[in-house]
N, C-alpha and C positions, 0 to 999 in steps of 0.2 A: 539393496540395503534392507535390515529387516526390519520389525516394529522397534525392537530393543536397542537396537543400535541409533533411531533417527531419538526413540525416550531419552537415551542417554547424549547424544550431540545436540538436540534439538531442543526438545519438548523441558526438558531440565534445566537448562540455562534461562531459558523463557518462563518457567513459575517461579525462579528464584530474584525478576525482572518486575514479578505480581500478573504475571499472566499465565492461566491454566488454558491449554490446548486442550477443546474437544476433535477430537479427530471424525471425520467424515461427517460433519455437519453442516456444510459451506449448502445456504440452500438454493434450492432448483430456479435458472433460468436469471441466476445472478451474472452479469457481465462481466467478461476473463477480465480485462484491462481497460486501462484508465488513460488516459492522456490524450494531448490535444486540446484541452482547453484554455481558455482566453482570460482574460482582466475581466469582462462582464460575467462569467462563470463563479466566480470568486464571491464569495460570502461572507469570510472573516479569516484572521489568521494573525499573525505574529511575526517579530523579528527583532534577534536579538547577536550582538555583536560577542565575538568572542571573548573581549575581553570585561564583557559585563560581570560585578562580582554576583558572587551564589550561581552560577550560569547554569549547573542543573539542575537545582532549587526552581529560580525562575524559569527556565524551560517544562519543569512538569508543572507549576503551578498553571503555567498558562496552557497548558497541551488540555489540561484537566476540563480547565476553563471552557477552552474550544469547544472539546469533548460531551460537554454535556448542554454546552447553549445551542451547537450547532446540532445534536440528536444521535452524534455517531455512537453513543452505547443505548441499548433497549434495559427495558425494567430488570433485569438481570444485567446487566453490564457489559453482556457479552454484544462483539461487533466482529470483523473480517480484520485479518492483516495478511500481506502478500509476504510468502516467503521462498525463498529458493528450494524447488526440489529438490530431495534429494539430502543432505546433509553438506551441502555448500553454503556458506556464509554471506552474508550482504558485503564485506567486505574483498572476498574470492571473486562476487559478480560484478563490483563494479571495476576490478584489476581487471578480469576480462576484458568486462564494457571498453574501456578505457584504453587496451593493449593493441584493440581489434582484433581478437577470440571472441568466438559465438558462450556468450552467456549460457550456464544454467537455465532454464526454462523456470519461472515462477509460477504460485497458485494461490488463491486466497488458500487460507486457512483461521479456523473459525476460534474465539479464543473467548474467555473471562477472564476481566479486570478482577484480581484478587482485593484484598482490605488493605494490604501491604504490599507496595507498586515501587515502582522506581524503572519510568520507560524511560527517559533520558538520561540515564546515569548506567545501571545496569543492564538496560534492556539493550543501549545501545553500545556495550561495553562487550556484550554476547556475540557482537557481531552479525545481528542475523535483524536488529533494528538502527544501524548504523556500523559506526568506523570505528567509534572508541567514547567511551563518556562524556558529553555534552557535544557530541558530532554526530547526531540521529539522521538515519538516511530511511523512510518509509512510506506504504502507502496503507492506508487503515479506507476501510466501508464499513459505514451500517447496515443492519441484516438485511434492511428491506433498501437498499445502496439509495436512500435518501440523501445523503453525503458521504463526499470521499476528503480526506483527510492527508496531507503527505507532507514528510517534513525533505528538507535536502540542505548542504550544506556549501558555502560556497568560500571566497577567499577572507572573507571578513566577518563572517558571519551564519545566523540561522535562519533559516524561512520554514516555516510553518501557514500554509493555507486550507483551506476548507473549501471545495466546490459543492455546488445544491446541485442533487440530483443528475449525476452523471450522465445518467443512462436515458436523459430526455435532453442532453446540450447538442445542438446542433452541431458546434464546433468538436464536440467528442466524435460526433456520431460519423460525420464525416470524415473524420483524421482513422475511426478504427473500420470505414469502410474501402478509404484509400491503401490502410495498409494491410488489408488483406487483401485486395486485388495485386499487392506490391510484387513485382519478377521479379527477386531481385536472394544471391545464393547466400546472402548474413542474414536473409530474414529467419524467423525463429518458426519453421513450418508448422509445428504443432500447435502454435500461438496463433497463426493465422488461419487454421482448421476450427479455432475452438472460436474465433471472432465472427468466423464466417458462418459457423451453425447459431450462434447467439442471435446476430445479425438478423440471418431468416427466418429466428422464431419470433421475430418481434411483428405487430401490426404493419400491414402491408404500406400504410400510407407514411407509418412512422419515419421509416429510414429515408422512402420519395421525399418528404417534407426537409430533409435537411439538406438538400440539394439546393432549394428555394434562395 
């Protein structure tokens, strides 16, 4: 796929969302993935039922909210969101997820919040930050992954939470040392190459300590 082809499937639906993609800016020695964490991980977040009225009004009023009490944008606005490589949709990976077909591989990708936004309505309308407007499916970090940020959507409703500092949770750090030692032919091997170099460039005692 070329650069033209991912501007135009990609990168274009996403500014018209209020998000500008800087491309190859994602910075050094930031953690591929996120998950595995707990209830004590949790920091703040939200939840709202479907048939709340304004429901993506209030969903970005409050994502905003999140957004800026919990630290996920820097003095420029810009922060990390995970997208499918490739020009496959959030909507194409979680059919896969779901079908048991191995997923597209994901990547942060580095982005600015425009002056004119609209993440839960259009963004997640794109397909590529949910299922369809006011059904946001994502995972967002700050540059310096202070917080991780993920909305998911379930049978009644929305959840939007905020984790502090991923990449020092015992219960992360554990679950993405577990799953890269994982045997196992659905795991996503490049995902588990890219955890496994993250892993060992961290302080020696760091990773020992979440064993504790």
């Amino acid at each position: 796929m070329g650069v033209q082809e991912r501007e135009r499937k990609v990168y274009r639906p996403l500014r018209r969302a209020g998000l500008e993609v800087i491309p190859n800016a994602v910075p050094d020695g930031t953690m591929p993935f996120v998950f595995g964490y707990r209830t004590e991980d949790v920091v703040g977040g939200f939840s709202h039922r479907y048939d709340t009225p304004r429901l993506v009004e209030r969903l970005n009023e409050d994502w905003y909210g999140l957004a800026v009490s919990s630290g996920l944008l820097d003095h420029r606005r810009e922060f990390l969101v995970r997208l499918p490589q490739g020009t496959r949709t959030h909507r194409a990976f979680l059919q896969d997820m779901h079908s048991g077909r191995r997923a597209a591989p994901t990547a942060w990708t580095r982005v600015r919040l425009l002056d004119r936004w609209d993440i839960m309505g259009r963004g997640a309308a794109s397909a590529f930050l949910g299922i369809h407007a006011g059904h946001p499916g994502f995972g967002m970090m700050a540059l310096d992954s202070g917080v991780y940020v993920t909305a998911s959507t379930g049978e009644t409703g929305i959840d939007v939470l905020a984790v502090r500092h991923p990449d020092r949770s015992e219960n992360i750090l554990r679950y993405l040392e577990r799953f890269a030692r994982r045997d196992s032919p659905y795991s996503d091997r490049e995902l588990k190459e890219r955890i496994a170099v993250w892993l060992a460039g961290r302080a020696p005692s760091a990773v020992s300590r979440s064993d504790r």
